[in-house]
VOPAGU-2260 file (C-alpha; in pm, 1 decimal, decimal comma):
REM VOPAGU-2260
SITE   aa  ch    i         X         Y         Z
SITE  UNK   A    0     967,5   -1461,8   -2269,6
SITE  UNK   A    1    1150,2   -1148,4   -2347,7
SITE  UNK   A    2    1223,3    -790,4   -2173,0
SITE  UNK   A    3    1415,5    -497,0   -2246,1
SITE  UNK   A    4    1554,2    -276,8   -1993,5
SITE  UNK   A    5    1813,0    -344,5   -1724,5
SITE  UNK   A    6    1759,1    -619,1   -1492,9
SITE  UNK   A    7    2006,7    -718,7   -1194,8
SITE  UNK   A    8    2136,7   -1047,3   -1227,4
SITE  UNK   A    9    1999,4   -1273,2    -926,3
SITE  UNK   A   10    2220,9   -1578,7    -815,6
SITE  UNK   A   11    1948,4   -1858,5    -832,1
SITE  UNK   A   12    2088,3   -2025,1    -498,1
SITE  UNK   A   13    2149,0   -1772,6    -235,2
SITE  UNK   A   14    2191,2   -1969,9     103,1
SITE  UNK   A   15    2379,5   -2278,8     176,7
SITE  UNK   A   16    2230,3   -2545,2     380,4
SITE  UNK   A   17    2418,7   -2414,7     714,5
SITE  UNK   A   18    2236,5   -2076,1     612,5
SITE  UNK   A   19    1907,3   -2215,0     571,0
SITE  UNK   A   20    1936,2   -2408,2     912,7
SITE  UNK   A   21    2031,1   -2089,0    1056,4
SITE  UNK   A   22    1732,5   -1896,6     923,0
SITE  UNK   A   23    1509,9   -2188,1    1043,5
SITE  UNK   A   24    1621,0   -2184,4    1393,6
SITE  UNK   A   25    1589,0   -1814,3    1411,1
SITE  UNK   A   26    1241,8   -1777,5    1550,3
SITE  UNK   A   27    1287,6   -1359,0    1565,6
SITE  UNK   A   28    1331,9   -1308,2    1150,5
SITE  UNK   A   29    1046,6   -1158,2     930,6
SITE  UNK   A   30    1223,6   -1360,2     636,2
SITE  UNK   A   31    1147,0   -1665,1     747,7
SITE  UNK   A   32     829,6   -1865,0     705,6
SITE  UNK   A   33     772,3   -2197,2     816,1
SITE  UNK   A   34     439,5   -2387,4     720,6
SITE  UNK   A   35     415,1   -2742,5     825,3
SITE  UNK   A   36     268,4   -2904,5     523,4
SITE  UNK   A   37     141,0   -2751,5     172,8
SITE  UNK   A   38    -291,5   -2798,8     285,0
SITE  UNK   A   39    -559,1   -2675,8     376,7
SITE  UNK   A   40    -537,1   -2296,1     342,5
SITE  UNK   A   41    -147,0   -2294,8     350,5
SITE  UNK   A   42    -137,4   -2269,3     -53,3
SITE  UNK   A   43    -346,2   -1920,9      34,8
SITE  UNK   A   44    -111,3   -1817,3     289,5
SITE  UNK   A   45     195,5   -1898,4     131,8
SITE  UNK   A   46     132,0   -1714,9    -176,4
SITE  UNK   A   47      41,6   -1396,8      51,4
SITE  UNK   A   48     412,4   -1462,8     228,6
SITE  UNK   A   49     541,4   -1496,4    -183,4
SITE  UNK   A   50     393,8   -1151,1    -211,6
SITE  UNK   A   51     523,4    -977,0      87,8
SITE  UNK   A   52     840,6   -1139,7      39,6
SITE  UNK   A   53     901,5    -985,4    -321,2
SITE  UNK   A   54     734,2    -655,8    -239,6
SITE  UNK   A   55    1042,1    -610,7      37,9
SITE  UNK   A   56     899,6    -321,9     227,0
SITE  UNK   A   57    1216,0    -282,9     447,1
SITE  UNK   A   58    1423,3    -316,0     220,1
SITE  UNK   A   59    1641,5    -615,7     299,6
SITE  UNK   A   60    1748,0    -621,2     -69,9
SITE  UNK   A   61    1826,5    -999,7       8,2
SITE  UNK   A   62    1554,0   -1315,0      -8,6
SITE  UNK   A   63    1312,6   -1474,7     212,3
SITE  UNK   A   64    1277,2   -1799,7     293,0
SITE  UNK   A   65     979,0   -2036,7     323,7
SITE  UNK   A   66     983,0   -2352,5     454,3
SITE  UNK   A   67     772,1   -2638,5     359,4
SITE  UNK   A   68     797,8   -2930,6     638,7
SITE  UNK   A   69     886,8   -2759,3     959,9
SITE  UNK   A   70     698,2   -2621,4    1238,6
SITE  UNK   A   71     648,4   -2283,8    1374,4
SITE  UNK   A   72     912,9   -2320,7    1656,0
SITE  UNK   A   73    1219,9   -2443,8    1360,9
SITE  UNK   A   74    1181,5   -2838,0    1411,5
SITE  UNK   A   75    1071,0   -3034,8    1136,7
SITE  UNK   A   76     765,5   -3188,7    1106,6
SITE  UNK   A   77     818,0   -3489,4     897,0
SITE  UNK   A   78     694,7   -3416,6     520,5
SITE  UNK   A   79     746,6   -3608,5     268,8
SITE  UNK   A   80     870,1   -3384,8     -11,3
SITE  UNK   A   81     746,8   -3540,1    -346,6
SITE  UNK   A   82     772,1   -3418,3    -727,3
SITE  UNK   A   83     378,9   -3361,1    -701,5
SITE  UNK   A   84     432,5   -3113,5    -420,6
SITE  UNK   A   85     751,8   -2944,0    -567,8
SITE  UNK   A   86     546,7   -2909,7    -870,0
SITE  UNK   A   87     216,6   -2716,8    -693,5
SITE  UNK   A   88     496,6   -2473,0    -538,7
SITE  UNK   A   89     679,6   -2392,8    -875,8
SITE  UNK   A   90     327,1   -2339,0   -1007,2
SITE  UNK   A   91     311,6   -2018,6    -722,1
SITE  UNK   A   92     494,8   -1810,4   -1003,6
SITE  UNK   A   93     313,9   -1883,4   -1306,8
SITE  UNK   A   94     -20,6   -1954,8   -1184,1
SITE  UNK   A   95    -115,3   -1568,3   -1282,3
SITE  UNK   A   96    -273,5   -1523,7    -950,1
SITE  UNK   A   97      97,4   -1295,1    -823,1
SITE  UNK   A   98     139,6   -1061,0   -1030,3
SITE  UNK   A   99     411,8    -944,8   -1136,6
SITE  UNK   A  100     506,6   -1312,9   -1194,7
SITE  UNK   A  101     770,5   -1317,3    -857,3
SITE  UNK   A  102    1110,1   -1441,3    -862,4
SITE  UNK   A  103    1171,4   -1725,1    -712,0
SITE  UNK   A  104    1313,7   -2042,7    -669,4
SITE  UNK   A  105    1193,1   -2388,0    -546,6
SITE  UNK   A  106    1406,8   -2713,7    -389,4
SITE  UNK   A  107    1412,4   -2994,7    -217,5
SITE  UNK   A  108    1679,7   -2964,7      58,4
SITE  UNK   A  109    1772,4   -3201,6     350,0
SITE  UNK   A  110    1771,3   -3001,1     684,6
SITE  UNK   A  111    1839,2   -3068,8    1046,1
SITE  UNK   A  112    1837,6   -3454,7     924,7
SITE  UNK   A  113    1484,3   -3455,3     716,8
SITE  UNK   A  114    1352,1   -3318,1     371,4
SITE  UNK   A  115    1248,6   -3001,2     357,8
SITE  UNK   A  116    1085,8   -2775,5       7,3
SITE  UNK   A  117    1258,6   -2489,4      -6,3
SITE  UNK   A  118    1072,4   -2183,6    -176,7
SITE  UNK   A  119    1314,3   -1846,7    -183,5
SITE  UNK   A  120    1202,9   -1548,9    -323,8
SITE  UNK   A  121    1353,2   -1252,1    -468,6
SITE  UNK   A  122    1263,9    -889,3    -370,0
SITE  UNK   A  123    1086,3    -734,4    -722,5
SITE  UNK   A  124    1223,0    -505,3    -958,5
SITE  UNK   A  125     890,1    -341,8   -1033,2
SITE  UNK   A  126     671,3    -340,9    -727,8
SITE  UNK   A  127     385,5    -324,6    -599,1
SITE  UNK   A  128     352,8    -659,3    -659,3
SITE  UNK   A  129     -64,3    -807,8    -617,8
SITE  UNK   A  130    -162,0   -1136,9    -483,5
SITE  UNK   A  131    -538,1   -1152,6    -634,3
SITE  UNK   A  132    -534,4    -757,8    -618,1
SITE  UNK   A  133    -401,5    -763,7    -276,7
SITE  UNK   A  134     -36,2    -581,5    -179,8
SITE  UNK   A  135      65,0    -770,0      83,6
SITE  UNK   A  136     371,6    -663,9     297,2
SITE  UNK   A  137     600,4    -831,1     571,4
SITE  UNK   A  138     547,3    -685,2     921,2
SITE  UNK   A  139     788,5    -793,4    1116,5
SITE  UNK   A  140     686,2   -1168,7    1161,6
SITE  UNK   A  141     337,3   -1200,9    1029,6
SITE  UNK   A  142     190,4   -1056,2     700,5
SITE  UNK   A  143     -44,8    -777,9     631,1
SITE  UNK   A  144    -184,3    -536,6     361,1
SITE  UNK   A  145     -17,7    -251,7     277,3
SITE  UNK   A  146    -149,6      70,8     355,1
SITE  UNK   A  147    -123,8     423,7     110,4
SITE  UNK   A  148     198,4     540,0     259,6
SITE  UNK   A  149     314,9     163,2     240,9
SITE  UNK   A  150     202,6     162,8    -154,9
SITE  UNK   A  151     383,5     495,5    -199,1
SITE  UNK   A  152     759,5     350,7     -29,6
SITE  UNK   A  153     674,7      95,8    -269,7
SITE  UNK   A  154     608,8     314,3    -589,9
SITE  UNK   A  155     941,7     528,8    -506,8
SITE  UNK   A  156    1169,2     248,3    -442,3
SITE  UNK   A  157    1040,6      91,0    -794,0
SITE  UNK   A  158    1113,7     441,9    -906,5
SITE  UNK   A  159    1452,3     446,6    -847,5
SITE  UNK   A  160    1574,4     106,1   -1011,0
SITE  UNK   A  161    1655,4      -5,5   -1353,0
SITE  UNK   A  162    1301,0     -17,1   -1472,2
SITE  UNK   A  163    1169,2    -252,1   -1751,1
SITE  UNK   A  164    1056,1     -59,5   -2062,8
SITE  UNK   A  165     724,6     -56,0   -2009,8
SITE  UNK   A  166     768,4     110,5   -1722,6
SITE  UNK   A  167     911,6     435,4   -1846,0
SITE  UNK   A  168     827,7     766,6   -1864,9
SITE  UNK   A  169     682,0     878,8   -2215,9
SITE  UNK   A  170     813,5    1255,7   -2129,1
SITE  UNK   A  171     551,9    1440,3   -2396,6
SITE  UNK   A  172     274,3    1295,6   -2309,0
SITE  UNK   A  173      27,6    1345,6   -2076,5
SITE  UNK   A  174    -295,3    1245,0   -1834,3
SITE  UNK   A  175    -488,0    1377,5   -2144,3
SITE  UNK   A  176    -372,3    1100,4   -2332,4
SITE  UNK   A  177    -494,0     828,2   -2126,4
SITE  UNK   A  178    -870,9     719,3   -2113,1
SITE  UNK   A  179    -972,6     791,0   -1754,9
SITE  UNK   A  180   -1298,2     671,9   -1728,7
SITE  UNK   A  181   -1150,1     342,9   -1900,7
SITE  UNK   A  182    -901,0     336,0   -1574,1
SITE  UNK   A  183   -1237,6     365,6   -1347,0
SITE  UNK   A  184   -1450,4     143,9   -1506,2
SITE  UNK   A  185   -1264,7    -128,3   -1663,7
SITE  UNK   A  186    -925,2    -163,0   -1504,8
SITE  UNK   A  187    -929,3    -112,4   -1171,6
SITE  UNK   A  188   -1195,6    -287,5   -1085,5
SITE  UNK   A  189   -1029,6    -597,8   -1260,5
SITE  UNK   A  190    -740,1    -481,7   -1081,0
SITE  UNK   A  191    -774,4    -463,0    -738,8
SITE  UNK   A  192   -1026,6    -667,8    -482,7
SITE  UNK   A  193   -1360,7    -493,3    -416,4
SITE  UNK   A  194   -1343,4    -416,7     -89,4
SITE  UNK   A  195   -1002,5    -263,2     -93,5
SITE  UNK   A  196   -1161,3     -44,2    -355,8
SITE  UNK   A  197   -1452,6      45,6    -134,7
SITE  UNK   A  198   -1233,4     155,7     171,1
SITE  UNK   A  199    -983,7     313,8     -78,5
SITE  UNK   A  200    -959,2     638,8      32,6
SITE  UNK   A  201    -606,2     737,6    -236,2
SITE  UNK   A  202    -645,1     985,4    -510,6
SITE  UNK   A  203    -658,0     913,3    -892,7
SITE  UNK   A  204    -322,8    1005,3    -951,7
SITE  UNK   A  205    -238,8     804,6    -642,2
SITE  UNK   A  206    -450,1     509,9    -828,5
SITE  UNK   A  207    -303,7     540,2   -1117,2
SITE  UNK   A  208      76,3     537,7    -989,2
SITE  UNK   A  209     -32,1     231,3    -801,2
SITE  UNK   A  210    -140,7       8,8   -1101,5
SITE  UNK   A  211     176,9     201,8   -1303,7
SITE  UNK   A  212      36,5     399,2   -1564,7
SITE  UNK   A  213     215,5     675,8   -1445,0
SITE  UNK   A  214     553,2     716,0   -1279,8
SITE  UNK   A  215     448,3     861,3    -941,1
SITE  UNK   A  216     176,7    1082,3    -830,1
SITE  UNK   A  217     445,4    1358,9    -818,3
SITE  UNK   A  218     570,7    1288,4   -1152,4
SITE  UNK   A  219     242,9    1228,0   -1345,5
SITE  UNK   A  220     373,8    1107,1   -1670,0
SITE  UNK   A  221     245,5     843,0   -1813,6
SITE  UNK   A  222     419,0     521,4   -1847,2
SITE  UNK   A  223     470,8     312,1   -2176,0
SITE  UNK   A  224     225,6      39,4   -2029,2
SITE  UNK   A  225      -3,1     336,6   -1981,1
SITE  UNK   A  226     -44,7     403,4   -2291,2
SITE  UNK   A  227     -50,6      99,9   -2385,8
SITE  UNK   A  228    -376,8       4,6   -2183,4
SITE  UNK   A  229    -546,0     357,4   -2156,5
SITE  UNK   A  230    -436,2     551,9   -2464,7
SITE  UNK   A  231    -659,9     732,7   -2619,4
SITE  UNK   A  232    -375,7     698,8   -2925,9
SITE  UNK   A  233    -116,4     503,2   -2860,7
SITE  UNK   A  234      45,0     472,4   -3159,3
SITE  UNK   A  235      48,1     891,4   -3123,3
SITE  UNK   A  236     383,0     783,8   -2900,2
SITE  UNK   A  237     441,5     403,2   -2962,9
SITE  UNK   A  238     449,8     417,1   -3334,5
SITE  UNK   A  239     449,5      23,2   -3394,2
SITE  UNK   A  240     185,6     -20,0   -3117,9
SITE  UNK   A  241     -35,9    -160,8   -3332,2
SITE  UNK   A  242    -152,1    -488,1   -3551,5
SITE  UNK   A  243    -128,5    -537,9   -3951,5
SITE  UNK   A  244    -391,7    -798,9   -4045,7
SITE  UNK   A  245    -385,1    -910,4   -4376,3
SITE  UNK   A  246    -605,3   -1187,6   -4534,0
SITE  UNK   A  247    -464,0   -1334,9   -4869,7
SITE  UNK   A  248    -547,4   -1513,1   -5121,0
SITE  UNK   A  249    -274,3   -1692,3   -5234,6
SITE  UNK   A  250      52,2   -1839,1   -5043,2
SITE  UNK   A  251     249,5   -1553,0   -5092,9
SITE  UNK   A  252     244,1   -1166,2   -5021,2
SITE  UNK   A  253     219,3   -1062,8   -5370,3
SITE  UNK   A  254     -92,3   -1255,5   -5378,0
SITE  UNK   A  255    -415,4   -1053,8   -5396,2
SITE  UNK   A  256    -561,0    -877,0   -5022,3
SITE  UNK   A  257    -893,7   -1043,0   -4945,0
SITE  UNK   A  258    -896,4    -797,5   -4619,6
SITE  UNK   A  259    -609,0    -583,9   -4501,3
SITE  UNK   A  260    -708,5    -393,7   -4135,1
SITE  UNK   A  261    -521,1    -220,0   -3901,3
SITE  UNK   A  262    -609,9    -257,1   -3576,8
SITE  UNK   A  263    -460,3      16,3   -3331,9
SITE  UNK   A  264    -566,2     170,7   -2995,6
SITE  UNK   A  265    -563,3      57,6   -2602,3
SITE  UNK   A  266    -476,6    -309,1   -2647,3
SITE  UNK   A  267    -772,3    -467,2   -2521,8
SITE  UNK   A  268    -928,9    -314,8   -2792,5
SITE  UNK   A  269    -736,2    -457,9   -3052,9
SITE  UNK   A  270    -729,9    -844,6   -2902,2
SITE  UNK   A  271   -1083,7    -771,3   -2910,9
SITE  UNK   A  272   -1109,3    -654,1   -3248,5
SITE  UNK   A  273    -848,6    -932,8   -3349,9
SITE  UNK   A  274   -1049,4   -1245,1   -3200,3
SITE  UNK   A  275   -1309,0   -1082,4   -3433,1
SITE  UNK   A  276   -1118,4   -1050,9   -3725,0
SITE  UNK   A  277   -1026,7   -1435,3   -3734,4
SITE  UNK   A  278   -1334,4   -1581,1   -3630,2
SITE  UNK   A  279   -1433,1   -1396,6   -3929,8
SITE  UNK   A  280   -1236,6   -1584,7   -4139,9
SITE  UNK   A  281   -1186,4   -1905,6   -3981,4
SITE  UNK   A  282   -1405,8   -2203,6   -4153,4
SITE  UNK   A  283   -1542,3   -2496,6   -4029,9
SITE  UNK   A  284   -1555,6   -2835,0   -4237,0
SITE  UNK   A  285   -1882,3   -3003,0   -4156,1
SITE  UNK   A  286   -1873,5   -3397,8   -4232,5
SITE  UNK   A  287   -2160,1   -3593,0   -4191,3
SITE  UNK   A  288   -2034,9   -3914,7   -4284,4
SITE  UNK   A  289   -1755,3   -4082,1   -4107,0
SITE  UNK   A  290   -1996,0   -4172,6   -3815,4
SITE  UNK   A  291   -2345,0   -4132,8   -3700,7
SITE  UNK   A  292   -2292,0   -3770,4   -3559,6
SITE  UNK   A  293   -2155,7   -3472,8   -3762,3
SITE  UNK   A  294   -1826,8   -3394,5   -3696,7
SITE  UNK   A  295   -1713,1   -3029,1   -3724,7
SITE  UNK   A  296   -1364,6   -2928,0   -3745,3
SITE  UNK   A  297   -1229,7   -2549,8   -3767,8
SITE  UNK   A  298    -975,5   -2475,3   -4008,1
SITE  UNK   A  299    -768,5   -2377,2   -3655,9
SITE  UNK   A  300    -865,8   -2349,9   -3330,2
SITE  UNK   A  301    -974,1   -2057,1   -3171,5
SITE  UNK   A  302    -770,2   -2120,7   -2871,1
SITE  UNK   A  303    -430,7   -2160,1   -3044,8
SITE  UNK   A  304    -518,9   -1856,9   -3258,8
SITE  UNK   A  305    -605,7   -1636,7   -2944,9
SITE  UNK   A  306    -258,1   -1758,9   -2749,4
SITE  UNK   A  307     -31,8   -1664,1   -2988,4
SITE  UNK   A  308    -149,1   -1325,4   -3126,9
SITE  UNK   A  309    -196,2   -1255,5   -2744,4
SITE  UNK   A  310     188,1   -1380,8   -2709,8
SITE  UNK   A  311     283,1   -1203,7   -2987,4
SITE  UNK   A  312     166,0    -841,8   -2814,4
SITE  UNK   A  313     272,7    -954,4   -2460,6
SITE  UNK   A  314     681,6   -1020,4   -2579,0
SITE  UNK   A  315     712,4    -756,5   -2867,6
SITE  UNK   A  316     944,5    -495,4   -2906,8
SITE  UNK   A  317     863,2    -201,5   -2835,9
SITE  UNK   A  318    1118,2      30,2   -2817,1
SITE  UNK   A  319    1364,9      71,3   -3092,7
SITE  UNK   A  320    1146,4     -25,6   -3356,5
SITE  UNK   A  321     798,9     119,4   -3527,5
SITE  UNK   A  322     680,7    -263,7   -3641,4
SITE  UNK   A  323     403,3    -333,8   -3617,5
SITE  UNK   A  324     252,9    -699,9   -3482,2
SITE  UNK   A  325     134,3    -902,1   -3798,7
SITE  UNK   A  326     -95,8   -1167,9   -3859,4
SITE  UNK   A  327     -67,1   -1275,9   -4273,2
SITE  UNK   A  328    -336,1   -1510,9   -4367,8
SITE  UNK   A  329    -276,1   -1703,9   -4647,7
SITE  UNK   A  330    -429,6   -1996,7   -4845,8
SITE  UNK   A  331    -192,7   -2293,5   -4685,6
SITE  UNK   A  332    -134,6   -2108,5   -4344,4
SITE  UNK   A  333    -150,0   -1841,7   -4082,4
SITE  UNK   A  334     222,9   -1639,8   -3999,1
SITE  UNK   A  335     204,5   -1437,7   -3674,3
SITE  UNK   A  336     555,7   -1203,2   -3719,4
SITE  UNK   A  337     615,7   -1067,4   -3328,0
SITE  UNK   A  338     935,1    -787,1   -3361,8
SITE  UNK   A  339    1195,5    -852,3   -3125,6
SITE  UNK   A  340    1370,1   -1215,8   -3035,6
SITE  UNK   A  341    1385,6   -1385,2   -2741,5
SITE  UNK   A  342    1503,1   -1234,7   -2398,2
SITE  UNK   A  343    1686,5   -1297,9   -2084,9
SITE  UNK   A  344    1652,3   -1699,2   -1990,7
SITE  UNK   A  345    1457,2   -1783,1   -2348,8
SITE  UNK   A  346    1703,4   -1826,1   -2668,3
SITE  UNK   A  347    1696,2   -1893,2   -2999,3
SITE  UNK   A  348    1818,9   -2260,8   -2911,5
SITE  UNK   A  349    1580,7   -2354,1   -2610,9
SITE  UNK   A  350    1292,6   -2114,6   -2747,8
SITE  UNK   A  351     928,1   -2280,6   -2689,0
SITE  UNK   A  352    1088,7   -2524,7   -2403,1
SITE  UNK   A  353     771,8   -2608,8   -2159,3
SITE  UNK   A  354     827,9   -2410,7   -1852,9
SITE  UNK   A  355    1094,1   -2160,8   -2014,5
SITE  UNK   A  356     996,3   -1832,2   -1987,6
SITE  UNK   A  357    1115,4   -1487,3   -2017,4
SITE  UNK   A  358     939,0   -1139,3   -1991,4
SITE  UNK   A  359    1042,7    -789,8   -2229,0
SITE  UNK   A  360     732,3    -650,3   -2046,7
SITE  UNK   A  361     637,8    -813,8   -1736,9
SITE  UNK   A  362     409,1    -519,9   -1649,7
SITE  UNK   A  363     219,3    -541,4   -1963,3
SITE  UNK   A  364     182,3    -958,2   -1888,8
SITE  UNK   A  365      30,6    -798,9   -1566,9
SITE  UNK   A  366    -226,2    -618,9   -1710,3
SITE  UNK   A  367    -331,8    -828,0   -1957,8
SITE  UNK   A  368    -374,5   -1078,4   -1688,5
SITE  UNK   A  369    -593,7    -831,4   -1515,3
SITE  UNK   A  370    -762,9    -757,1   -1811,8
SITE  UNK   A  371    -857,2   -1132,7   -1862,5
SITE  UNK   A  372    -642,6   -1190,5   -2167,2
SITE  UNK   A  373    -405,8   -1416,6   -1999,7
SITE  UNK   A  374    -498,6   -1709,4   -1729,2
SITE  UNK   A  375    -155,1   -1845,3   -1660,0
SITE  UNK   A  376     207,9   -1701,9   -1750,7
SITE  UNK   A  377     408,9   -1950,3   -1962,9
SITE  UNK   A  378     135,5   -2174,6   -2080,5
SITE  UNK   A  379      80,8   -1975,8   -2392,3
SITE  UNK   A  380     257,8   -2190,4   -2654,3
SITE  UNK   A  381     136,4   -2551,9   -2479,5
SITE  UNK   A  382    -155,5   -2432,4   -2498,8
SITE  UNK   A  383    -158,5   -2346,0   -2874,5
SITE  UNK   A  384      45,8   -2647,8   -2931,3
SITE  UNK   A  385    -199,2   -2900,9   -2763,2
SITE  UNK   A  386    -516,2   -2709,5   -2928,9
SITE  UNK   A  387    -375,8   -2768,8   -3246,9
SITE  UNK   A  388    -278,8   -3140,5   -3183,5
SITE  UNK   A  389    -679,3   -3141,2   -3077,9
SITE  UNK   A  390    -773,5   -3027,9   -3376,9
SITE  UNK   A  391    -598,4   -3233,0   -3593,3
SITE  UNK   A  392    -355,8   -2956,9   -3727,2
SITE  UNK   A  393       1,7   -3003,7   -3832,7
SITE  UNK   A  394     253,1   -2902,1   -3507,1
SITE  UNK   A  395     313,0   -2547,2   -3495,7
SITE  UNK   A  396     620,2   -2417,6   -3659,3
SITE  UNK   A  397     840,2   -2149,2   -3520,2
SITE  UNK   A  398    1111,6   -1920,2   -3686,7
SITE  UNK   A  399    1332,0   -1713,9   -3421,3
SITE  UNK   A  400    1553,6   -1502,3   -3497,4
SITE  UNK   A  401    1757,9   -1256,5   -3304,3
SITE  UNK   A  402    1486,3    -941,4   -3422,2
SITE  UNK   A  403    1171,0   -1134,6   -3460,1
SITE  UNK   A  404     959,3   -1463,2   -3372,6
SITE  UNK   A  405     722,0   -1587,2   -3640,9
SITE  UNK   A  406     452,1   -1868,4   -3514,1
SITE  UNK   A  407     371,0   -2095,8   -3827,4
SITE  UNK   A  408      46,5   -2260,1   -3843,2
SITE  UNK   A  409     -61,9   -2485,4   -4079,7
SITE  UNK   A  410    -501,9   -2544,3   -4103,8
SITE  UNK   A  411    -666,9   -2899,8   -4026,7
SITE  UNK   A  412    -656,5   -3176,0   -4341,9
């Protein structure tokens, strides 16, 4: 939902309808692709083209094209473009299986006399980008996987643009501040497929520039997502990299601490120690006698719980600030304070609109993705929003503000 850094601004409708006709007809260009309906093993195949397309190994610097409804040679092939399909292509970006979620746009357009879908994609601000732990690149008209030296044009040329914050350099620290044997055994596995890993012949420094925890393999440094995944002490560098949990009881903050924990390190660990920490404290009502079967009913559910604190870390702050992430539980209701307001698309007006999002760290929604923490980008607050409706909880409240969100939850009657 939110980012920090300098992003270029991308004009959301690049070609005109003459230009797109053009492209179509022009059976020699490696930005074109042309797929005559969305089955069968086209979804597969398109998302690989999505994911060449962004990673923009010869650096066109302008979009690619596919088409949905025409034939290899140009012509069309007769599609019927309905909201259903339009709907399974925007789902290409926030499906979590490209990641970092690509940029790109999807439309209906009438070409050469019959309906056409549209999907045109942006070359990426932070590549390598992954489809299912797969860097696929365009070679000249057909897609493949990129090799070292393709991953290491790709590193530099990510090195050399306005890179999100997460993607910095932390300048005094180290590889002795990130958990290597973490890297290994945990997250690159998760990361990328098994059998590229078995025929991966690339370095650990070359590994770890790859998945971004450093800047390159001839800059070692580690990177703020780095640390934020493998340090051994994060907050060491990112002071407010860490969560305040405080269980109250009372309905204020002067009331007296039932449990007050501070949960710091890699941040897997602490969404693992968090889920913890509220099942801990989240009851369940038991009532045996509005029907023939016990009912039981948590004070909130899990799920809702687990989306937003996982929110909450994904689209902090954290430069600028040493705030921490809190969760205050109180007698009447749960307040999960994220530092840092809404970013780039996402406002304080049209915050927690289905389908609007926005990302302050798109690399760290990446790895948390890898790291299981996140199935699909967006869905986080519909999610919450529909658990709680499940459960019989009051809606969700939210309280946005220019330097912090705060979700509002309320527990079951």
């Amino acid at each position: 939902m939110r980012s920090a850094g300098v992003e270029a601004v991308k004009p959301l409708n690049p070609y005109t309808d003459k230009e797109l006709e053009n492209l179509l007809a022009d059976l020699e260009s490696d930005q074109v692709e042309r797929k005559e309906t969305f089955s069968g093993d086209a979804p597969t195949k398109v998302r690989e083209v999505v994911c060449a397309f962004a990673n923009d190994l010869p650096n066109y610097q302008r979009p690619g094209v596919i088409f949905i409804g025409a034939h290899d040679d140009g012509r069309p092939s007769g599609l019927r473009v309905t909201d259903e399909l339009l709907r399974q292509l925007a789902d290409i970006k926030t499906d979590g299986n490209i990641v970092p979620p690509p940029t790109l746009t999807v439309a209906k357009r009438t070409l050469c006399g019959q309906e056409m879908a549209v999907i045109t994609v942006w070359p990426a601000d932070s590549p390598p980008v992954r489809y299912k732990g797969r860097i696929f690149i365009r070679i000249g008209p057909r897609r493949g996987l990129a090799s070292a030296q393709d991953e290491r044009i790709l590193n530099e040329k990510r090195r050399h643009r306005d890179r999100p914050y997460d993607l910095r350099p932390v300048q005094d620290a180290s590889l002795d501040d990130l958990d290597l044997v973490r890297f290994e055994t945990e997250y690159l596995p998760a990361a990328v497929a098994p059998e590229i890993l078995a025929a991966n012949d690339r370095t650990l420094a070359q590994r770890l520039a790859a998945t971004k925890m450093i800047v390159t393999t001839d800059e070692p440094t580690p990177t703020v997502l780095g640390l934020l995944v493998l340090g051994k002490d994060p907050c060491r560098y990112l002071p407010g990299a860490y969560v305040q949990f405080l269980r109250l009881a009372g309905t204020d903050l002067a009331a007296t601490v039932i449990d007050e924990t501070q949960l710091a390190g890699p941040v897997a660990d602490i969404l693992r120690r968090l889920d913890e920490k509220l099942a801990a404290h989240n009851r369940t009502r038991v009532d045996f006698t509005s029907g023939p079967r016990e009912q039981r009913t948590a004070l909130y559910p899990m799920e809702a719980l687990q989306q937003l604190t996982r929110n909450a870390l994904m689209h902090r702050t954290y430069e600028g600030t040493n705030a921490p992430v809190r969760v205050n539980w109180f007698d009447d209701r749960i307040e999960i304070v994220s530092p840092g307001g809404p970013y780039g698309e996402v406002t304080t007006r049209n915050f927690g609109t289905p389908g609007l999002t926005d990302y302050r760290n798109p690399n760290l929604a990446e790895a948390m993705r890898v790291l299981g923490f996140v199935q699909k980008f967006g869905s986080g607050i519909a999610v919450a929003r529909q658990a709680m409706q499940r459960n019989g909880n009051p809606p969700i409240e939210f309280r946005v503000d220019d330097g912090y969100v705060v979700a509002v939850l309320k527990p079951a009657p």
